[in-house]
N, C-alpha and C positions, 0 to 999 in steps of 0.2 A: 595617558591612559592606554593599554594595552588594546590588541585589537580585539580580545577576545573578551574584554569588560566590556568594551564598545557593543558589542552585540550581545551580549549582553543586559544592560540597560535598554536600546533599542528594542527588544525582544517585549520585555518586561511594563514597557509602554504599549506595543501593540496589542499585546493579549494581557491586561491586565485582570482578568476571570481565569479560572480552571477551565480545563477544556479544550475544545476545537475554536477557534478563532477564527473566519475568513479573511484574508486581505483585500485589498481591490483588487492585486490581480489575479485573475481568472487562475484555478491551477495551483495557487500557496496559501497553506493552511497553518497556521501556527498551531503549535503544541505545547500546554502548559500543566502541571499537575503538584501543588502543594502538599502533595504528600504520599507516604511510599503506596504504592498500590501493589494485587499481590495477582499471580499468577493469569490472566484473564485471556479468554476466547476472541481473537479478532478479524479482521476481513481487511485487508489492503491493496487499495490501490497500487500499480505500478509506479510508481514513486522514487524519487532519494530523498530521505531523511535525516537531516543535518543534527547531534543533539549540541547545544550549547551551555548546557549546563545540565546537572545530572546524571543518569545513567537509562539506558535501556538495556535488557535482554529479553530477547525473541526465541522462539524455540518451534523449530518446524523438524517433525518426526523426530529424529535424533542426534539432529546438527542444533548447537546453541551459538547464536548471533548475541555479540554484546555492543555496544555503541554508545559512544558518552564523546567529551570534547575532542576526545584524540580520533576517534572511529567515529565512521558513515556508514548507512545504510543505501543499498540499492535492490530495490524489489523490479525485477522486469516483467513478472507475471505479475495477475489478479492474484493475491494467495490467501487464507487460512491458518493462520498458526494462534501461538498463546504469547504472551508478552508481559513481560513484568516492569515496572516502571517504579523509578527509586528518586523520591523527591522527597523537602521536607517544605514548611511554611518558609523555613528562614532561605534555603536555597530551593528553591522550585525547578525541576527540572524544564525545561525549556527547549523547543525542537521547533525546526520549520519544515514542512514538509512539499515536496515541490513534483506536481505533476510530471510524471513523462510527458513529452510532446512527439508525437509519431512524425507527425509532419518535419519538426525538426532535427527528430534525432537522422531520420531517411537524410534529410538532404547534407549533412555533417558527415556521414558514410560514407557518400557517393564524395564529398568532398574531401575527405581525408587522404593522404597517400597509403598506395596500393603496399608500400612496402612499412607499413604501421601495422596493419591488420592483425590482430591478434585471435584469428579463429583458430588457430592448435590448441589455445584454452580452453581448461574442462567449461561446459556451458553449465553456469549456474541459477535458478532462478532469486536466489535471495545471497546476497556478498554484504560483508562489513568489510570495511578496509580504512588505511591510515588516512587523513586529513591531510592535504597538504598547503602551502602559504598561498598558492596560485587561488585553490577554491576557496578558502576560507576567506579571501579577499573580496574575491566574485560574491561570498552569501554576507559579508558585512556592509558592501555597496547593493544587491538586493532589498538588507532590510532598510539601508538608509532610506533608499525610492521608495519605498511603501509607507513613506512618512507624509507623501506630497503624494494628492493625485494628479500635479501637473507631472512631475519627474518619474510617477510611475509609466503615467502613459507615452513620456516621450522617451523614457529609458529601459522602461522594465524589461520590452520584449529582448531586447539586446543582451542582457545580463543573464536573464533566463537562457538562451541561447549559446552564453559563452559557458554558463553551470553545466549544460549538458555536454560541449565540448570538451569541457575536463574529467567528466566523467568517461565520457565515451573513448576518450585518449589514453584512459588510467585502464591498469587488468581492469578493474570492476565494469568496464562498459563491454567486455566479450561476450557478454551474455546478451546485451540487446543490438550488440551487432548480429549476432545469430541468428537472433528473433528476426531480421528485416531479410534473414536468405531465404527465398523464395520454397525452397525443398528442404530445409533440414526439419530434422525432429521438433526443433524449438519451434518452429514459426509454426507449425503441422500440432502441436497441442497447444499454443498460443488459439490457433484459429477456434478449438472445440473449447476452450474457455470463453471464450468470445460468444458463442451459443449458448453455453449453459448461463452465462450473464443474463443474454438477454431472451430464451426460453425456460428459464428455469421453472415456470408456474405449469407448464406443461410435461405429458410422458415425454422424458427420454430415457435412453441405456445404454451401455458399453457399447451396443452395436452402430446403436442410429449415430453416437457422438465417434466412433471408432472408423466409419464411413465418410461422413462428414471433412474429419480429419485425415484421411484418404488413406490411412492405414490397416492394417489386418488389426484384429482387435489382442492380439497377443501383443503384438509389438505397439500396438496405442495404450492397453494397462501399463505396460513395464515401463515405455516411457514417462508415461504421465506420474506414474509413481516417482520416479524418479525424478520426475524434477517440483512436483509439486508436494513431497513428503504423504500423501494419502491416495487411495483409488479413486476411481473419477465417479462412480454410486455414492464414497461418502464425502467427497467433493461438493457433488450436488444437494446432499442432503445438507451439509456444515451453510451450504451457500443459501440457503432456503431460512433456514433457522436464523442466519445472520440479518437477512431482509426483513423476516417479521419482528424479527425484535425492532429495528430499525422502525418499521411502520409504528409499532405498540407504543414509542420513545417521542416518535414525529410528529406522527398524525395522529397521536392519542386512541387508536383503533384496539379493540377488544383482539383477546387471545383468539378466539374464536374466529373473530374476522380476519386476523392477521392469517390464522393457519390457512383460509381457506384461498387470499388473495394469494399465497406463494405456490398453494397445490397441494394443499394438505385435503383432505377429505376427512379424514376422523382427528377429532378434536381431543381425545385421548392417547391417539400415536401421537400428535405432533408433542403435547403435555411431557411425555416420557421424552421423547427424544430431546426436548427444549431441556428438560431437567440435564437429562445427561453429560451435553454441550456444558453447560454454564453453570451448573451447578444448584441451579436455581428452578422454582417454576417462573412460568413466565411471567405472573405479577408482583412476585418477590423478585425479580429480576429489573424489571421494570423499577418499581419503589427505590431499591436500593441503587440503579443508576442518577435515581432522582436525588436521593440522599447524597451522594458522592460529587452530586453540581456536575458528571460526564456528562457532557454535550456528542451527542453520536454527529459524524458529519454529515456533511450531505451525499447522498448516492453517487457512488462516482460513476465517471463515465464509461463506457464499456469500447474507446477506440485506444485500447492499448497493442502494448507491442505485437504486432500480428503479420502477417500477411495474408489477403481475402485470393 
């Protein structure tokens, strides 16, 4: 059996449902979807996302990211974009999808040689790029351990550890080495994402988040644009809309309620703006992720690539 049937099958036992899957370990989420899904509004964690079957395409501003058995994804920021996902019943698309670890990517840096570094590269926040035998190895011995909570717990951390390795060795890890330099641009709007995560339900504005980030606010818009495909007002607004929905999916919370735990005050702006995003109001939004069997995951955590 090839290695790529192998996980394959593996996959298809751990997340035997549509959806988000948890595994035991902390940080890897399975992704499953029987069937083509079409354009849709999303929120992701910093991540790499393996597909094993299927297809994805992503789409942030006016860069299109595609990824399927041969291509990976790597998100170094929190991002916002739209994604299409291309599955049937009979071949289900199939993904795993695997926290950044701060703590570990820092310490793979500091250990890596000085003369690998790859900061001349453009710094990107979201790369697909080729697959290669080394990783694909590393995510077929990941899913094996996640069959055994003995062998996750005595293996996982290890594996995880050497997934990031490869990445972080490959072009596609230039961006979250960047993230970890003290002064550049990336770590400097890494940090005001980092805020807006976890004040979002409160005022902010270009200023307070352009300070924050210790830059003039000319050169905090243009960057932030730049690496996040949108400005950082509707940054914050996309990041708000995504959380209520979330709440409305989770915790079964009224529109109402939901606008008002993210900072919405009028329950008619939020209505429009919610339609806008998603195409939807927010109870036909709601219904029809229920209809669809989407499992929203769980809130990710807000220690991503940064520097404080």
């Amino acid at each position: 059996m090839s290695r790529q049937q192998s996980m394959i099958d593996l996959l298809l036992k751990l997340a035997p449902n549509e959806g988000y899957t948890l595994s035991i370990l902390n940080g890897v989420k399975l992704m499953r979807a029987n069937r083509y899904m079409a354009r849709m509004p999303v929120l992701y964690e910093p991540s790499i996302v393996v597909v094993l079957q299927g297809k994805k395409i992503d789409y942030l501003g006016e860069q299109v990211f595609q990824y399927d058995p041969q291509q990976f994804l790597v998100l170094s920021l929190p991002l916002p974009f739209e994604s299409e996902t291309f599955g049937t019943a009979e071949e289900p698309m199939l993904a795993i999808s695997i926290r950044i670890d701060l703590a570990v990517a820092a310490e793979l840096v500091l250990s890596l040689d000085a003369n690998n570094s790859q900061s001349g590269l453009p710094q990107l926040s979201m790369v697909s790029t080729a697959m290669d035998d080394q990783l694909s190895d590393a995510v077929l011995r990941l899913l094996q351990v996640l069959t055994s909570h003995q062998e996750s717990e005595i293996l996982g951390a290890s594996i995880m550890r050497e997934i990031h390795y490869r990445v972080l060795t490959g072009q596609q890890g230039s961006a979250i080495r960047e993230a970890l330099t003290h002064q550049s641009h990336f770590s400097k709007i890494g940090k005001a994402l980092k805020r807006i995560h976890s004040d979002f339900a409160n005022d902010l504005d270009v200023s307070i988040l352009a300070e924050y980030a210790n830059m003039s606010v000319a050169a905090f818009h243009a960057n932030f644009k730049a690496l996040t495909g949108t400005s950082p007002m509707q940054y914050l607004k996309t990041t708000r809309l995504h959380k209520a929905r979330l709440h409305m999916l989770q915790d079964r919370m009224s529109a109402s309620t939901a606008s008002r735990k993210v900072g919405y005050e009028s329950i008619s702006q939020f209505s429009r703006e919610f339609k806008r995003l998603f195409g939807r109001t927010p109870m036909s939004e709601v219904a029809e992720m229920k209809h669809l069997l989407i499992e929203m995951p769980p809130e990710f955590s807000t220690k991503y690539i940064t520097v404080n």
